[in-house]
N, CA, C and O of each residue as an XYZ file, in Angstrom:
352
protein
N       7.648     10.052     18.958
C       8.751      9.117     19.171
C       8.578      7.930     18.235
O       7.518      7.312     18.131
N       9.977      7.579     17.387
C       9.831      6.321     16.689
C      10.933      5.469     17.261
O      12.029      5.869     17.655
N      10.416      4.063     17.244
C      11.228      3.203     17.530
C      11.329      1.987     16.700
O      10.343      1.406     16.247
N      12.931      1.508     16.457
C      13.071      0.669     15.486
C      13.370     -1.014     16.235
O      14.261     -1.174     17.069
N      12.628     -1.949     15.847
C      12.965     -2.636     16.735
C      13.346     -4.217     15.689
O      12.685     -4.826     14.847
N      14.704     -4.418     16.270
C      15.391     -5.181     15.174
C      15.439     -6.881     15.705
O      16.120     -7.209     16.676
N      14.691     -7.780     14.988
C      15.164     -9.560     15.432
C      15.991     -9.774     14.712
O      15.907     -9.480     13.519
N      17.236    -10.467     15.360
C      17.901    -11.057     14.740
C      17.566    -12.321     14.807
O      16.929    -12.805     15.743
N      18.147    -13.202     13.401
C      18.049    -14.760     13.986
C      18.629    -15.208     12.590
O      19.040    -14.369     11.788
N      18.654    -16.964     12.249
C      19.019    -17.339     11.375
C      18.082    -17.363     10.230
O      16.893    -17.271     10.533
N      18.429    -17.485      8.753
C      17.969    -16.955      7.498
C      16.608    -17.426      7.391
O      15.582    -16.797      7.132
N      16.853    -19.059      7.723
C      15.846    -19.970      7.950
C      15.536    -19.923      9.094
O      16.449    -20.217      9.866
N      14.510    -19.643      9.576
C      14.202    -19.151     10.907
C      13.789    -20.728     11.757
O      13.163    -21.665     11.261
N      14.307    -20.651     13.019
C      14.225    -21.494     13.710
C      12.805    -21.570     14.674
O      12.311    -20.450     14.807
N      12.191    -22.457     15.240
C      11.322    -22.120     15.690
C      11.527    -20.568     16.744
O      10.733    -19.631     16.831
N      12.451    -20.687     17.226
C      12.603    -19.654     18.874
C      12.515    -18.165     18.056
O      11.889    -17.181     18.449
N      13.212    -18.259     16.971
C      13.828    -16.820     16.022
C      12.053    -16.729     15.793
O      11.616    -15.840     16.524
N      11.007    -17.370     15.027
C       9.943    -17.057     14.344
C       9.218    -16.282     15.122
O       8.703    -15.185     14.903
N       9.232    -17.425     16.696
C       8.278    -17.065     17.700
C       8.602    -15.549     17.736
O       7.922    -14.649     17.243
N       9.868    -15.427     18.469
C      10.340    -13.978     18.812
C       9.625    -12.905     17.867
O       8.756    -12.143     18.293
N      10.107    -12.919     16.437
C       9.785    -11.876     15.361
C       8.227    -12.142     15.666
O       7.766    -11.022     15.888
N       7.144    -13.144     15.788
C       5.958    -12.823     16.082
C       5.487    -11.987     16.988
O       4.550    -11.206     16.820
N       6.285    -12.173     18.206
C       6.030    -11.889     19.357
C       6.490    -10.213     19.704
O       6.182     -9.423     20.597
N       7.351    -10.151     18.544
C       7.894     -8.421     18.359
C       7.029     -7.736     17.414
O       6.968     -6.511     17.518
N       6.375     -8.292     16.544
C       5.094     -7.885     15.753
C       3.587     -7.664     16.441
O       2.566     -7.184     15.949
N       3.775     -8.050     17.393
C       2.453     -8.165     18.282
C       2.728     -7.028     19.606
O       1.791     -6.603     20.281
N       3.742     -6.747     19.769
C       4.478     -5.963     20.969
C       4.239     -4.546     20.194
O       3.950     -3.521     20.811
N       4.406     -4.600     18.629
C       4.771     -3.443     18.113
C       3.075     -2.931     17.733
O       2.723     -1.755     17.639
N       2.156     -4.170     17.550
C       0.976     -3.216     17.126
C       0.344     -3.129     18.388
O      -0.873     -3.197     18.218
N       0.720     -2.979     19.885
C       0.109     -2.609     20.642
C       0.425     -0.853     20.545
O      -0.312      0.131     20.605
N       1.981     -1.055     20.355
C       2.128      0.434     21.054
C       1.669      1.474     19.378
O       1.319      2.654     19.368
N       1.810      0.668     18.297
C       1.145      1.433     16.766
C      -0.271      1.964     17.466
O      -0.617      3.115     17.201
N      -0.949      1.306     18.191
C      -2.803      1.258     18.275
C      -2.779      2.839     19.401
O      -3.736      3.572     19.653
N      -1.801      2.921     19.733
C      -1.594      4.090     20.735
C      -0.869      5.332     20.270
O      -0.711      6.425     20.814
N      -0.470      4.841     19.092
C      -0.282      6.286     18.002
C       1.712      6.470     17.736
O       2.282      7.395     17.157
N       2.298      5.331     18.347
C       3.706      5.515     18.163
C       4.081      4.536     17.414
O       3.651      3.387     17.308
N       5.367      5.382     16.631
C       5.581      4.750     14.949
C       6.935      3.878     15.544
O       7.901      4.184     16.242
N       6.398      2.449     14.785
C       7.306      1.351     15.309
C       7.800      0.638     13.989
O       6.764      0.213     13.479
N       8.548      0.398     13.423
C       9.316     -0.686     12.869
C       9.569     -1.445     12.749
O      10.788     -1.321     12.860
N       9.306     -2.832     12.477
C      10.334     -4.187     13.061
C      10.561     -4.630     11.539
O       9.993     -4.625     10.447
N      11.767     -5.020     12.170
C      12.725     -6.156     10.446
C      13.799     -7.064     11.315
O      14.412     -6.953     12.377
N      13.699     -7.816     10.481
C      14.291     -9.375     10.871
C      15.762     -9.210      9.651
O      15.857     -8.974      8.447
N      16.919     -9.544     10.998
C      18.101     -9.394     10.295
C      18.679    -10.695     10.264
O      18.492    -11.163     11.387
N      19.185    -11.382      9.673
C      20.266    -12.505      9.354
C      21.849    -12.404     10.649
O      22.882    -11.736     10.615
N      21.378    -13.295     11.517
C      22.503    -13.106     12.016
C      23.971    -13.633     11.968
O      24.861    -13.689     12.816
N      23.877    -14.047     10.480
C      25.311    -14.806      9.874
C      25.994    -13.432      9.032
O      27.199    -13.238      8.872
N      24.711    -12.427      8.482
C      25.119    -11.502      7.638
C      26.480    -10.853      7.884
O      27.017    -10.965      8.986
N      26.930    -10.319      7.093
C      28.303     -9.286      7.644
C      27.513     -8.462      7.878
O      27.271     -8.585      9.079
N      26.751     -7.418      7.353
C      26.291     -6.704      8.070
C      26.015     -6.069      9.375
O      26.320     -4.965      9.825
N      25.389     -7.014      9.833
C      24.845     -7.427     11.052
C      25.699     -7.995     12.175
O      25.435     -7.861     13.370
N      26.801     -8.675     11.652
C      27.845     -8.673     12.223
C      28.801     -7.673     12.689
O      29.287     -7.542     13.812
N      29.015     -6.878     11.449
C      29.793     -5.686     11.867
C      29.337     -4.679     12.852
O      30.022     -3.965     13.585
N      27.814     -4.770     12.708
C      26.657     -3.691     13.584
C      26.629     -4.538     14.658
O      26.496     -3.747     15.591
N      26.660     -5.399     15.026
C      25.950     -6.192     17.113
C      27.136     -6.660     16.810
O      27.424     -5.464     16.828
N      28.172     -7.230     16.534
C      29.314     -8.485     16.579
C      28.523     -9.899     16.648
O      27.428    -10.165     16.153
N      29.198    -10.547     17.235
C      28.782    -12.098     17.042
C      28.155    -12.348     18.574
O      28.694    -12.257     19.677
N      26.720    -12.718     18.160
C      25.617    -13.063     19.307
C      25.219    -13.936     18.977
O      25.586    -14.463     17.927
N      24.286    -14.436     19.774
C      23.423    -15.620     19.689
C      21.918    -15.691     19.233
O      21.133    -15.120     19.989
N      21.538    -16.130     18.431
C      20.136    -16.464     18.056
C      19.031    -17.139     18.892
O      19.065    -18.212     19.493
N      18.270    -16.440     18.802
C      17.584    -15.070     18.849
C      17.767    -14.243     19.693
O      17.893    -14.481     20.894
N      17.828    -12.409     18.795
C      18.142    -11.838     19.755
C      17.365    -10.395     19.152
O      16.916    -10.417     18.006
N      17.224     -8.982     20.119
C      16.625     -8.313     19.543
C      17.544     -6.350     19.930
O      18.271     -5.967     20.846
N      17.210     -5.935     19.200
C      17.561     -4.433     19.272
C      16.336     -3.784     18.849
O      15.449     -3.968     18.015
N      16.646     -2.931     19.779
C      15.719     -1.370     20.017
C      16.714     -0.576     19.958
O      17.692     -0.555     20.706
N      16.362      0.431     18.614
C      17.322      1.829     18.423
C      18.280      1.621     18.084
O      19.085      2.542     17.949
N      18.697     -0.003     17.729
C      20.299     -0.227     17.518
C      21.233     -0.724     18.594
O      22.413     -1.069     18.536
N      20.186     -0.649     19.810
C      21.088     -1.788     20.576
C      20.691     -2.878     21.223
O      19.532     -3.074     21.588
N      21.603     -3.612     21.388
C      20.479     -5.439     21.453
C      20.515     -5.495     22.752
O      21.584     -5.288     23.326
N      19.058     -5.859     23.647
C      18.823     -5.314     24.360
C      18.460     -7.003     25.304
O      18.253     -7.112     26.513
N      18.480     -7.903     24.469
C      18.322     -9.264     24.986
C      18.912     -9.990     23.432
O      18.782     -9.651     22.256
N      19.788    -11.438     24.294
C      20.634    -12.231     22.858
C      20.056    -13.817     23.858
O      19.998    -13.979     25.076
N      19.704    -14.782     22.696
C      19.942    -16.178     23.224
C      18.531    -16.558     23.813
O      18.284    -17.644     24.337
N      17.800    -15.710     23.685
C      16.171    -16.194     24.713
C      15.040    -15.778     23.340
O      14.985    -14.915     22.464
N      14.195    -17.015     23.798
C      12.994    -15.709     22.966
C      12.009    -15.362     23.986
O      11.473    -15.855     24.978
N      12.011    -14.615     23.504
C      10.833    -13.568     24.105
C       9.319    -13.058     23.771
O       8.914    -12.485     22.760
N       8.653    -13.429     24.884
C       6.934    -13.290     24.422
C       6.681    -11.574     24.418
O       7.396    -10.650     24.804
N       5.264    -11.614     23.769
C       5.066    -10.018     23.803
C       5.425     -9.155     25.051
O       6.157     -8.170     25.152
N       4.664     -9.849     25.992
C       4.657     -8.733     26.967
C       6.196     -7.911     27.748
O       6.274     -6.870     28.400
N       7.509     -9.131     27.236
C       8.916     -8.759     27.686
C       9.060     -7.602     26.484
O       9.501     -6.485     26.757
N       8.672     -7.949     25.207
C       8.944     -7.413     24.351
C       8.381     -5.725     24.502
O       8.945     -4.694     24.136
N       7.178     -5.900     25.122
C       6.424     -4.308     24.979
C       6.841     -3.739     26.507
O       6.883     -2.535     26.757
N       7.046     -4.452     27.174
C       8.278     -3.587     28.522
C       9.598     -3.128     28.311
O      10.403     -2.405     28.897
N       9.541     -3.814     27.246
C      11.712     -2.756     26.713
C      11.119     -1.917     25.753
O      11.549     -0.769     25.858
N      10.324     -2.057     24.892
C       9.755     -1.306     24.124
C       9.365      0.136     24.621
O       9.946      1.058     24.048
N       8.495      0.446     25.571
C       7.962      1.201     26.488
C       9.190      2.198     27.226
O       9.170      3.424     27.112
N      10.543      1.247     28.205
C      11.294      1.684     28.340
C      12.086      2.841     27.427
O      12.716      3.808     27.855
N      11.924      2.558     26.432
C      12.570      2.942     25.677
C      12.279      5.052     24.810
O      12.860      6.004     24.288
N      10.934      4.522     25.288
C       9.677      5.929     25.118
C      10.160      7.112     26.246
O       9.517      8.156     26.359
């Protein structure tokens, strides 16, 4: 099982956006150390892109698999590696 797990936030990252993407980097090498292939990338949430893919949310926010699964909070590891897990 692979899972892609996406932060959004602004370009210039705000403190809450940094924390989060840390805190999704740390979520992700728990479940790597246990042998499942994880992903994380930090998207621009002004992008069109990214817009066209989630619509218009709030910073910080995160997707697993492509869908955003929490918008507007940040989130420490351990919320992060319980949706993560869910997701397995």
């Amino acid at each position: 099982m692979s899972l892609k797990i996406e932060v959004i936030g602004v370009n210039t990252p705000c403190p809450r956006c940094k924390k989060t993407e840390e805190n999704a980097k740390k979520a992700a090498a728990k479940l790597i150390a246990e042998g499942v292939t994880v992903e994380v990338a930090k998207l621009d949430v002004t992008a069109k892109e990214t817009i066209s893919k989630y619509g218009v949310i709030l910073a910080p926010a995160l997707a697993i698999n492509g869908a955003v699964k929490i918008m507007g909070k940040e989130l420490d590891a351990g919320v992060i590696e319980r949706l993560l897990r869910k997701e397995l």
